[in-house]
N, C-alpha and C positions, 0 to 999 in steps of 0.2 A: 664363239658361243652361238647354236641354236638358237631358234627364237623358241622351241618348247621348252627351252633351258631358261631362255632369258624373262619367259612370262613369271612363273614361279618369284624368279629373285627381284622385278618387279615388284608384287604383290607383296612379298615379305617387306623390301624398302616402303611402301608405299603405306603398310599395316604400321613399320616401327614409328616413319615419321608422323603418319596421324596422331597416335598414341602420344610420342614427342612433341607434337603442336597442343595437345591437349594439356599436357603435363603443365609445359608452357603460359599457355592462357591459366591457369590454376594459380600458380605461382603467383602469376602478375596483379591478378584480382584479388588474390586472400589477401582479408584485410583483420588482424587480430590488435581491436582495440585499446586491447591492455599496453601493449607492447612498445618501445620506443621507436619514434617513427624511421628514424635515422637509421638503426640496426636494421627495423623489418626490409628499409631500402637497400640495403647491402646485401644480405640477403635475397633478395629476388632478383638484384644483379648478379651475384654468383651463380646462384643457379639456372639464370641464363645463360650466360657462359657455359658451365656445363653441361649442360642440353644440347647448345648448339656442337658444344667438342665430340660427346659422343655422336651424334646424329654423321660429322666429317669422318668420324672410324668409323663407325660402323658401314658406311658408304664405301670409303677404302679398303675397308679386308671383310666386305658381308661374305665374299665368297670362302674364305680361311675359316671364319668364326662360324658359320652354319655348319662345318665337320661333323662338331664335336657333337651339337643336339643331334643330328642328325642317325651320328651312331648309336647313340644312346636311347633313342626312343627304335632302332631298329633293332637292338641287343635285349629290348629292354625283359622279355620274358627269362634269357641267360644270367642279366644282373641279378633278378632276384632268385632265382636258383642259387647263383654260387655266393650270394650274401647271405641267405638261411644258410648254407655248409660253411661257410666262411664263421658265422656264428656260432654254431654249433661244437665245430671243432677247434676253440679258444676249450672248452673243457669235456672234453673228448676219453682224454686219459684220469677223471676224475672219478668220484665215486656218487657224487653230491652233484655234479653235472652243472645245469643251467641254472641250481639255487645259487650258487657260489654268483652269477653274474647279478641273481636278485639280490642276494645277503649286504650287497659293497652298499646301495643307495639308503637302506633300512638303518643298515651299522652306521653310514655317516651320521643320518637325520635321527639317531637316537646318542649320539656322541655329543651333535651338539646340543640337543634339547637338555642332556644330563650338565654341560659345562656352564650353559648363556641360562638354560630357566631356571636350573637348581642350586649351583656353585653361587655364580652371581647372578644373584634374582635384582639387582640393580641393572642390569640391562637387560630385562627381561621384556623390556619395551619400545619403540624405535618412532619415529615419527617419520614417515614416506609420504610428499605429496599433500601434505595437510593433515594426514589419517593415522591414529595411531592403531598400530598395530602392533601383536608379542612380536619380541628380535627373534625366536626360531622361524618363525613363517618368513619373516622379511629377509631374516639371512636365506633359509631353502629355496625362496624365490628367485634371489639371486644365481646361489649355487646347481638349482638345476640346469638350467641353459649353459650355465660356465662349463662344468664338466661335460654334457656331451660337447660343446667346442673342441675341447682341450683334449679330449680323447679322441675323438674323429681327428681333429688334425692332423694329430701326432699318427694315426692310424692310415690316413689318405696321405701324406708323407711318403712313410714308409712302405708303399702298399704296391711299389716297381720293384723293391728291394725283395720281399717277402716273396713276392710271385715272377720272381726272377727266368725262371724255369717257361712261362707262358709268354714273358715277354718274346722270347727267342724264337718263339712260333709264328711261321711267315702269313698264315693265315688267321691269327686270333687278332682282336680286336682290342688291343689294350689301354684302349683312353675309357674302358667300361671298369679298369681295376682298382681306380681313389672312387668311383661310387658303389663299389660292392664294398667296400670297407667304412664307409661312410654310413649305409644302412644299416651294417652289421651292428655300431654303435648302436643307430637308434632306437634300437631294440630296448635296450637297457633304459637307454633314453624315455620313452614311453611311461617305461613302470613307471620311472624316477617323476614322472608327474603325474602318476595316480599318486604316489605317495605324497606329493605335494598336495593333491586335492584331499587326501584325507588330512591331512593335518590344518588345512585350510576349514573343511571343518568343524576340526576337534575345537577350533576357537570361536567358529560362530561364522562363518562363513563359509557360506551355502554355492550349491551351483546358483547359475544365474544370466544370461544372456550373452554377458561380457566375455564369459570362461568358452564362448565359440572362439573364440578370439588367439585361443592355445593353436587350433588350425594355422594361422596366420603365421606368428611367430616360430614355430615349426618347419614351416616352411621356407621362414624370412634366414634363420640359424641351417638351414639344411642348403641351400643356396648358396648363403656366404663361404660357409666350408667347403662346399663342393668348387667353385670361385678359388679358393687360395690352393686348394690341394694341386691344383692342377699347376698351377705354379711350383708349390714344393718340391713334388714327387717327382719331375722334371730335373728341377737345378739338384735335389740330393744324388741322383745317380752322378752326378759328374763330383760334386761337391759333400763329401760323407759327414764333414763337420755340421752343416746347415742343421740337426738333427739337434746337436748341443746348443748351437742357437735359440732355435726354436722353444727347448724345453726352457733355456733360460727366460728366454721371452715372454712364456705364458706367466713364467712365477710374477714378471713385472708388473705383466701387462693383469693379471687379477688382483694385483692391488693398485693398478692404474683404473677397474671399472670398479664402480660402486655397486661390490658385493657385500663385502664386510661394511660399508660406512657408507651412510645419507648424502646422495647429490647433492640436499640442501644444504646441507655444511658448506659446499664451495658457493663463494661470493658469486655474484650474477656475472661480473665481467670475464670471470673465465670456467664460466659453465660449459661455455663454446670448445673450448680445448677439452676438458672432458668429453662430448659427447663427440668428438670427432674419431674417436674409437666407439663401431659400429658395434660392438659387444652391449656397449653403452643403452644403446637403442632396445636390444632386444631383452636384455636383464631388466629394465624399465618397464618395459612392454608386457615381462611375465606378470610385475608386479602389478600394474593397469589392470589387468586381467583379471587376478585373482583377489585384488580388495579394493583396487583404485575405482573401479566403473569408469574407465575412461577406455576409450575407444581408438583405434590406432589412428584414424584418421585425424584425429582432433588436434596432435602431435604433427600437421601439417609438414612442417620445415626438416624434421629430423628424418619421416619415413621419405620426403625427396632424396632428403642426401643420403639418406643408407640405401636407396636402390639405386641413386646414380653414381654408388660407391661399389656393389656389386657388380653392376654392368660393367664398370672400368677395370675392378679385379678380373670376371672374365673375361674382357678381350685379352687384357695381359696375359691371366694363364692360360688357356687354348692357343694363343699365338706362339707361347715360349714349349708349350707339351709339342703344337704340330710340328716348330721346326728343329726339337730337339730326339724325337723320337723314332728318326732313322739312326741315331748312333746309338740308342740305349742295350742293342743289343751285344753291340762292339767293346761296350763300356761292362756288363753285364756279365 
C-alpha cells in the first residue's frame, strides 16, 4: 500500500477510534441515579467490551468494510434515480397509480381507530411511560416504524433476485441494489408519518421540539435495515428458503416488540431481553417523539447498544455481500 493510500485509512482509523474513546469515556461516567448500581455496573462493562470488539474489526477488515460506503456515496446520484423508477413502477400498470401506495397507510390507521376507539372503547386508552395516551395514537406509533422495517426488509432481501438481470452486468455496481429498494420503501414511509402527526393532533398533541427527533430515528430504522439487508440479499441467492424464514420471523418478531402492548407490563428484570431487539429502541423512540418529550439521548444505554448493534450488523453484512458476490452471477 502507498503511503497516499495509507494516509486516508489512517485518518478514517484514527476519526473512528476518537469517536470510540469518546463513546467510551461517556459510558463510564454516566451516572443515572435512579438506577441499580450493580446493573448500571454491568452495563458499562459490557459496553466496554463492545467498543473495544468493534474498534479490533474494524482495524482488521477497515480495508473490506470501506467498499461498500464507498460505492454508495459514489453511485449515489444513480441510487436515487433508480429508487424513484423502482417506486414508480410497483403501480405502473394501474389506473389509481401512486394513490394505491398512499390508500394502504390511511386504510390501516382508519381500520384500527374503527376496531380499538369505536368497537372497544375499553381500550381506547393505553399508559406509555407514565403518560396516558388514546391506544390508536400509541398503537400507530408503534406500527409506523414496524411496517416500513418489515417492508424494506423483505424488499432489500429480495432486491439481487428481482434485478437479477443487472447483477450479471460486469460493469454495474450492485451492492447499490438492497438501498434502491430500501428508499423505494421510504417513500411510503414518510406519508405514513404525516399521517401519524395528524392524528397525533387530532388528540391534542401538537408539533413541538421533540417531533425533530423523527430525523433521528429515521435514519436510526433506515441504517438498521440497510445493515441486515446486506446480509439477506446475499445468503438468499444461494439459500431461496431464507425468504419463508424471514416472513415468519417478522410475524414473531412484532409481537416480540412492544407494538400492540406496553413495555411496562414486563417486570424490570427482563425488560433487558426485550429491548435487545433494536426494533425495540426505535418503536420507543417514535413514541418519545411524539407525546413522551423525551429526548433520545436521555435513553443513554439503549441508543449505545443499538448503534454498537448496527455497526456489528454492518461489518457482518458487507463482509458476507463482498465475499459472496463474485458467485451471484453463476448462482443467477
Amino acid at each position: 500500500m502507498s503511503k497516499s493510500e495509507k494516509l486516508p485509512k489512517r485518518l478514517g482509523l484514527g476519526i473512528f477510534y476518537c469517536l470510540a474513546l469518546i463513546l467510551a469515556l461517556l459510558l463510564i461516567f454516566h451516572n443515572n441515579p435512579l438506577a441499580d448500581p450493580h446493573t448500571e455496573f454491568l452495563k458499562k462493562i459490557c459496553g466496554c467490551i463492545l467498543i473495544a470488539v468493534s474498534c479490533i474489526l474494524i482495524f482488521i477488515w477497515y480495508d473490506r468494510l470501506l467498499v461498500l460506503p464507498v460505492e454508495l456515496y459514489g453511485s449515489r446520484k444513480l441510487i436515487k434515480r433508480l429508487a424513484i423508477n423502482d417506486f414508480k413502477k410497483r403501480y405502473a400498470g394501474s389506473y389509481m397509480g401512486i394513490v394505491w401506495a398512499l390508500a394502504q397507510p390511511v386504510v390501516t390507521v382508519v381500520m384500527y381507530y374503527i376496531v380499538f376507539d369505536r368497537v372497544f372503547q375499553s381500550r381506547a386508552q393505553a399508559v406509555s411511560e407514565g403518560v396516558e395516551v388514546p391506544y390508536v395514537l400509541f398503537l400507530t406509533a408503534g406500527l409506523v416504524p414496524w411496517f416500513f422495517f418489515s417492508e424494506a426488509l423483505t424488499n432489500g432481501t429480495t432486491s439481487l433476485l428481482e434485478y437479477n438481470y443487472l447483477v450479471k452486468k460486469v460493469l454495474f455496481k450492485i451492492s447499490i441494489l438492497p438501498i434502491i429498494k430500501i428508499i423505494a420503501a421510504m417513500f411510503i414511509h414518510i406519508f405514513f408519518i404525516g399521517v401519524l402527526m395528524i392524528i397525533a393532533c387530532i388528540y391534542g398533541y401538537y408539533p413541538n421540539i421533540y417531533w425533530l427527533q423523527f430525523f433521528y430515528y429515521i435514519f436510526c430504522e433506515f441504517i438498521l435495515v440497510l445493515s441486515l439487508s446486506y446480509a439477506t440479499c446475499a445468503i438468499v441467492v444461494f439459500f431461496r428458503d431464507l425468504l419463508q424464514i424471514i416472513s415468519i420471523g417478522l410475524q414473531l418478531f412484532q409481537w416480540a416488540t412492544p407494538i400492540l402492548w406496553n413495555i411496562e407490563i414486563v417486570p424490570d428484570r427482563y425488560k433487558w431481553i426485550v429491548k435487545l431487539n433494536p426494533m425495540t429502541y426505535i418503536v420507543e423512540g417514535f413514541r418519545n417523539t411524539v407525546y413522551g418529550d423525551t429526548w433520545f439521548f436521555e435513553h443513554f444505554y439503549s441508543s449505545t447498544y443499538f448503534w454498537l448493534f448496527v455497526v456489528a450488523a454492518f461489518c457482518i453484512g458487507a463482509l458476507i455481500f463482498k465475499r459472496s458476490k463474485t458467485h451471484f452471477a453463476d448462482v443467477l
